[in-house]
Every structure is written in C-alpha cells, then in structure tokens.
C-alpha positions in Angstrom: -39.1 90.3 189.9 -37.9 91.9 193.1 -37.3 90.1 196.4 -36.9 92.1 199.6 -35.4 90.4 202.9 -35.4 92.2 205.9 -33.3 90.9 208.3 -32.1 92.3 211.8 -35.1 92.7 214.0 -35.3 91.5 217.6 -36.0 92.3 221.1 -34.6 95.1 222.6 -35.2 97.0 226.1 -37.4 100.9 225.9 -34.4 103.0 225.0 -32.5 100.9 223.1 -31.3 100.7 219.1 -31.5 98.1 216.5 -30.8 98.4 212.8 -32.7 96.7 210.0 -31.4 96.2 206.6 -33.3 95.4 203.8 -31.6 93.4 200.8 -32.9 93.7 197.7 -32.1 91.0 194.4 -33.0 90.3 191.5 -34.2 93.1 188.9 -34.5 96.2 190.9 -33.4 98.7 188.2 -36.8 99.8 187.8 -37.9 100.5 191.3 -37.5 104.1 192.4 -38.2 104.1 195.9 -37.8 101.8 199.1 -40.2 102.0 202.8 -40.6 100.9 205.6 -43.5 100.1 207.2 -44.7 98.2 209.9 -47.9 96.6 212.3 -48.7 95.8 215.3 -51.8 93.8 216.1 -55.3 95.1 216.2 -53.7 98.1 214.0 -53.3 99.2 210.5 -49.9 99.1 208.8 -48.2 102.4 208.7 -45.5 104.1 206.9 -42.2 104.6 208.8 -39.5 105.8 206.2 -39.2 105.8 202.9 -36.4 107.1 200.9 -35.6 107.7 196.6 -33.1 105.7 195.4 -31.7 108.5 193.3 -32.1 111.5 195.0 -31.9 109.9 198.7 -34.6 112.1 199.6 -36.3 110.7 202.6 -39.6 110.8 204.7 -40.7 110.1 208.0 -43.5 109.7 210.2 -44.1 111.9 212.7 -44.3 109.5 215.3 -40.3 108.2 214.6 -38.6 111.0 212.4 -36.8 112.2 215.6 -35.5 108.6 216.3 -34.9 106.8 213.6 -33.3 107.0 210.1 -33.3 105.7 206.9 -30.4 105.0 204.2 -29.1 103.1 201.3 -25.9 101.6 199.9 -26.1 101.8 196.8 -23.7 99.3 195.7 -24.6 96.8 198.2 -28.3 97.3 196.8 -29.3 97.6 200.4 -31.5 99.9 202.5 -31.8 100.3 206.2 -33.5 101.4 209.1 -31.8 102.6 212.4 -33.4 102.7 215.5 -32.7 104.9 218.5 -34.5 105.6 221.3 -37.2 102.8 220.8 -40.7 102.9 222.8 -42.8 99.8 223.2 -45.1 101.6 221.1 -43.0 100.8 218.2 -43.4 96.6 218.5 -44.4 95.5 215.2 -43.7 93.2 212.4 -41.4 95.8 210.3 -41.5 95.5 206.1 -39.5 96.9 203.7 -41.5 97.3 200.6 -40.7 99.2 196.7 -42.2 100.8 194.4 -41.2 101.8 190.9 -43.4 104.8 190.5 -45.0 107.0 193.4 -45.8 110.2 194.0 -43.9 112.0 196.9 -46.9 113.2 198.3 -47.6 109.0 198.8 -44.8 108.1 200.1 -45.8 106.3 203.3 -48.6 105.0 202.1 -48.9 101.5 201.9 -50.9 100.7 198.5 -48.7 102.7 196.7 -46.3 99.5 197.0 -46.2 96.3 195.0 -43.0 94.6 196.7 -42.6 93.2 200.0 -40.6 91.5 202.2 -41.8 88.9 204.6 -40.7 90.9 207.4 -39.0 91.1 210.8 -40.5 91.2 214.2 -39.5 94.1 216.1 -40.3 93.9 220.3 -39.3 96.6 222.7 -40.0 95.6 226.7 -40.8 98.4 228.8 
C-alpha cells in the first residue's frame, strides 16, 4: 500500500508563500502520478497540480498555475507544492493524492485517484 503525508500547511497573510511537501512510503513503484488537490467548505474538491513521476510533466489549474508550482525529488520520494502570491480564496484543506494509471487528459480530476493523504489545512487572512 501507499501512504501520503502532507505536511507544511499553515496560516499565512494574502500575499504570502508556504510550501507543502508530500511524503510518500511504502510501495510506490507502481504509482505514476502525484496531485494536489484541495477544499474549502460548502465547495467541491478541486485539482491544483499534478505532475508524472517519470516524465515531470506537470498541470495546473487555471485559478493557481501563475502562483504556484509543483515538483518532486525523486530520491527523497517526495513531492511538493509552492505557494506564492496566496489569495484567501485559496483556504482549504490541501491533499496530496496518486494514482498508478490516468490519463493526462484526467489529471486534476479527483476520482481518478485511489491514494490520499489526510491533509493539511491551508488559511490565508486577508
């Protein structure tokens, strides 16, 4: 099985940066493909990032692909999530989730995934 922890989240002022990591353990040879997603309530998780292990090809939402960014480290088994610029609109509880097979076309889209974190709350003040 795969576990996912995502840890750096917090509270940060409109404006600011924070940078999430996601660590990844146990067997994750088969998994080819790592998101981020998050929700806030009263609203619908949505895809953030997502990024191939192999290739490092990445995706974005439109909403954040001018702020934030996502990469790996390979070695470390890790992937993250950095932050600039954040809006109050982007408060949520923030997941990293993988997938072993997806198509590209899929790739922020939340039932394509089968493993999850437990997440990390993410709060910008205005």
């Amino acid at each position: 099985q795969v576990q996912l922890v995502e840890s750096g989240g917090g509270s940060v002022q409109a404006g600011g940066s924070l940078r999430l990591s996601c660590a990844a353990s146990g067997y994750t040879g088969h998994t080819t493909i790592t998101g981020w997603f998050r929700q806030a309530p009263g609203k619908e998780r949505e895809g953030v990032a997502a990024i191939y292990h192999g290739s490092g090809t990445t995706y974005y939402a439109d909403s954040v692909k001018a702020r934030f960014r996502i990469s790996q480290d390979r070695a470390k088994n890790e992937r993250y999530l950095q932050m600039n610029d954040l809006k109050a609109e982007d408060s949520a509880i923030y997941y990293c989730a993988a997938s072993s097979a997806i198509a590209s076309i899929a790739a922020l889209d939340p039932d394509e995934y089968n493993y999850w974190g437990q997440g990390t709350q993410v709060t910008v003040s205005s």
